[in-house]
C-alpha positions in Angstrom: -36.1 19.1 -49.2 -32.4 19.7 -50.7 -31.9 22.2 -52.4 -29.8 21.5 -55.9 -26.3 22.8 -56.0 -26.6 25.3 -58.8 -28.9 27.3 -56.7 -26.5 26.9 -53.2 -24.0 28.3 -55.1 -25.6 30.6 -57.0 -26.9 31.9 -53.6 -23.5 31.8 -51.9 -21.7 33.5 -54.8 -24.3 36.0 -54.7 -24.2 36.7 -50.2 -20.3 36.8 -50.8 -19.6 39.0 -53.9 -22.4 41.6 -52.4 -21.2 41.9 -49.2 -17.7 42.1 -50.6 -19.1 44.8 -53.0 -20.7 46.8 -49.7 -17.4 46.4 -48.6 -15.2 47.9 -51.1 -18.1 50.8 -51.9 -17.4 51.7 -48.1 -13.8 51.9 -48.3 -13.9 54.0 -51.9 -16.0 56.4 -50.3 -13.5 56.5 -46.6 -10.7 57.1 -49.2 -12.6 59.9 -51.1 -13.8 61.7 -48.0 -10.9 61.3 -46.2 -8.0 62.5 -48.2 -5.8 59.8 -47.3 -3.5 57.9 -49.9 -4.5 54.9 -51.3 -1.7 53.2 -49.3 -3.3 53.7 -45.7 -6.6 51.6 -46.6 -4.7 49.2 -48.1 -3.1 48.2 -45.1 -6.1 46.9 -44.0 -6.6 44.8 -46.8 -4.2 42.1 -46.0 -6.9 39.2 -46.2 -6.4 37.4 -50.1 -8.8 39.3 -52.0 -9.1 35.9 -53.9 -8.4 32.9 -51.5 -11.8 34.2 -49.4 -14.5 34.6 -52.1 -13.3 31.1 -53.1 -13.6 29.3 -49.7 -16.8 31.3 -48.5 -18.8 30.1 -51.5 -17.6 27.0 -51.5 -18.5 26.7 -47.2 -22.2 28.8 -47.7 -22.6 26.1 -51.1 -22.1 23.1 -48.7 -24.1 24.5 -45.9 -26.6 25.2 -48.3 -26.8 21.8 -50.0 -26.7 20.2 -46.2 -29.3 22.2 -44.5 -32.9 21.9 -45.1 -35.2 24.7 -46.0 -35.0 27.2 -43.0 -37.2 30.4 -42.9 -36.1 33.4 -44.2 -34.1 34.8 -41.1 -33.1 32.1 -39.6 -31.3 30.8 -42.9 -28.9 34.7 -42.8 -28.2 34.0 -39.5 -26.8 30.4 -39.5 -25.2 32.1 -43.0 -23.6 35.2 -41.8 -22.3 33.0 -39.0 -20.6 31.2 -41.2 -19.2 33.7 -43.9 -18.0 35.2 -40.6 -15.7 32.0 -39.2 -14.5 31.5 -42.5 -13.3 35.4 -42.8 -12.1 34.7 -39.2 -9.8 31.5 -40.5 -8.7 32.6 -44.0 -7.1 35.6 -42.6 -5.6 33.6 -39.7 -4.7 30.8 -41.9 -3.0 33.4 -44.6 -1.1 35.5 -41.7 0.0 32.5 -39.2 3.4 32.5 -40.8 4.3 35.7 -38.4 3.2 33.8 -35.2 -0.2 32.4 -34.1 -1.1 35.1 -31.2 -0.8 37.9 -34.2 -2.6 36.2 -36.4 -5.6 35.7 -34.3 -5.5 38.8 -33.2 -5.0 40.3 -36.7 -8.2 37.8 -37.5 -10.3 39.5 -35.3 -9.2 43.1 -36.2 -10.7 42.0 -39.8 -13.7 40.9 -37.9 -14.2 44.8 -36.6 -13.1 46.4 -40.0 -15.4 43.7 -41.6 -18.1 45.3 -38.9 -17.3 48.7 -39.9 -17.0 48.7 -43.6 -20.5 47.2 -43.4 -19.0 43.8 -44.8 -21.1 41.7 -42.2 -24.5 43.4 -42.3 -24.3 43.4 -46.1 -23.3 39.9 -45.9 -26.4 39.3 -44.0 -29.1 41.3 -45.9 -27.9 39.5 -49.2 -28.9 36.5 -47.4 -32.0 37.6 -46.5 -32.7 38.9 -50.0 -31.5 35.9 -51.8 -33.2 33.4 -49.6 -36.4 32.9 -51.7 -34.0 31.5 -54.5 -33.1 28.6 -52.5 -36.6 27.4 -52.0 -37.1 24.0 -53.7 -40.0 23.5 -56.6 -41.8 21.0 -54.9 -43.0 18.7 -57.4 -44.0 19.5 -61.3 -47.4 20.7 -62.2 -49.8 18.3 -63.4 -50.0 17.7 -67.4 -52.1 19.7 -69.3 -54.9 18.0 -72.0 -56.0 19.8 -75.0 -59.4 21.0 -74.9 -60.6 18.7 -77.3 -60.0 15.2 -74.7 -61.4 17.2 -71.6 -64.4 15.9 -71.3 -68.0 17.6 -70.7 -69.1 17.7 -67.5 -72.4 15.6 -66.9 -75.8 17.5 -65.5 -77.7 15.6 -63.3 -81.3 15.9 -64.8 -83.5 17.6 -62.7 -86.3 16.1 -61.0 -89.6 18.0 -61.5 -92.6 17.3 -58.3 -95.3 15.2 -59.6 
């Protein structure tokens, strides 16, 4: 079974803003612990803050919509896969103007501080957790009669040994 759009995305949006959440939680706390100007961590944060919540909800929608109804782990996997080429190209596609070989390379330094800001693993345990949403109703429940047009339910008579 499909399942319908409003759920896909509502499951995407909900995988992307809470690993993106996990993420910025991780880098608050880095920045309170550490002492370190606002400035340094920002540095890191090159990747649109906007362009990637934008494509990854709308690739995890599709994927979604496209894919049947996989079990519970198998669905984060094929997911977080997913959310994690898409990270991969935004960031290449947004920094290839200062050459191709630093853009991939930048690419896969977001991959590691995507890894270590626990981006990725949040990624995938709100796919795990938002799974069950995607599960299709399968088929409508059968209509109810008032009590009143159910009819009685007929007793054999019993049969007494002669």
């Amino acid at each position: 079974m499909i399942t319908p759009w409003y759920r896909a995305a509502a499951y995407a949006a909900t995988v992307t803003l809470a690993s993106m959440a996990v993420q910025a939680t991780v880098f608050l706390l880095l920045l309170l612990l550490s002492g370190n100007p606002a400035g340094d961590m920002a540095d890191l944060l090159i990747t649109p803050v906007l362009a990637f919540p934008f494509f990854s909800i709308a690739v995890l929608t599709v994927a979604r919509m496209v894919l049947p109804a996989l079990p519970r782990w198998r669905t984060a996997a094929i997911d977080t896969t997913l959310y994690t080429l898409v990270l991969l190209f935004v960031t290449i596609g947004f920094t290839a103007s200062e050459g191709l070989a630093d853009a991939v390379d930048f690419g896969f330094v977001m991959l590691t501080v995507g890894l270590l800001s626990l981006q990725l693993p949040g990624a995938l345990a709100a796919s795990a957790l938002a799974q069950p949403r995607l599960l299709p109703v399968v088929g409508a429940s059968a209509p109810q009669l008032p009590a009143s047009q159910i009819p009685a339910p007929q007793i054999p008579a019993r049969r007494t040994p002669a």
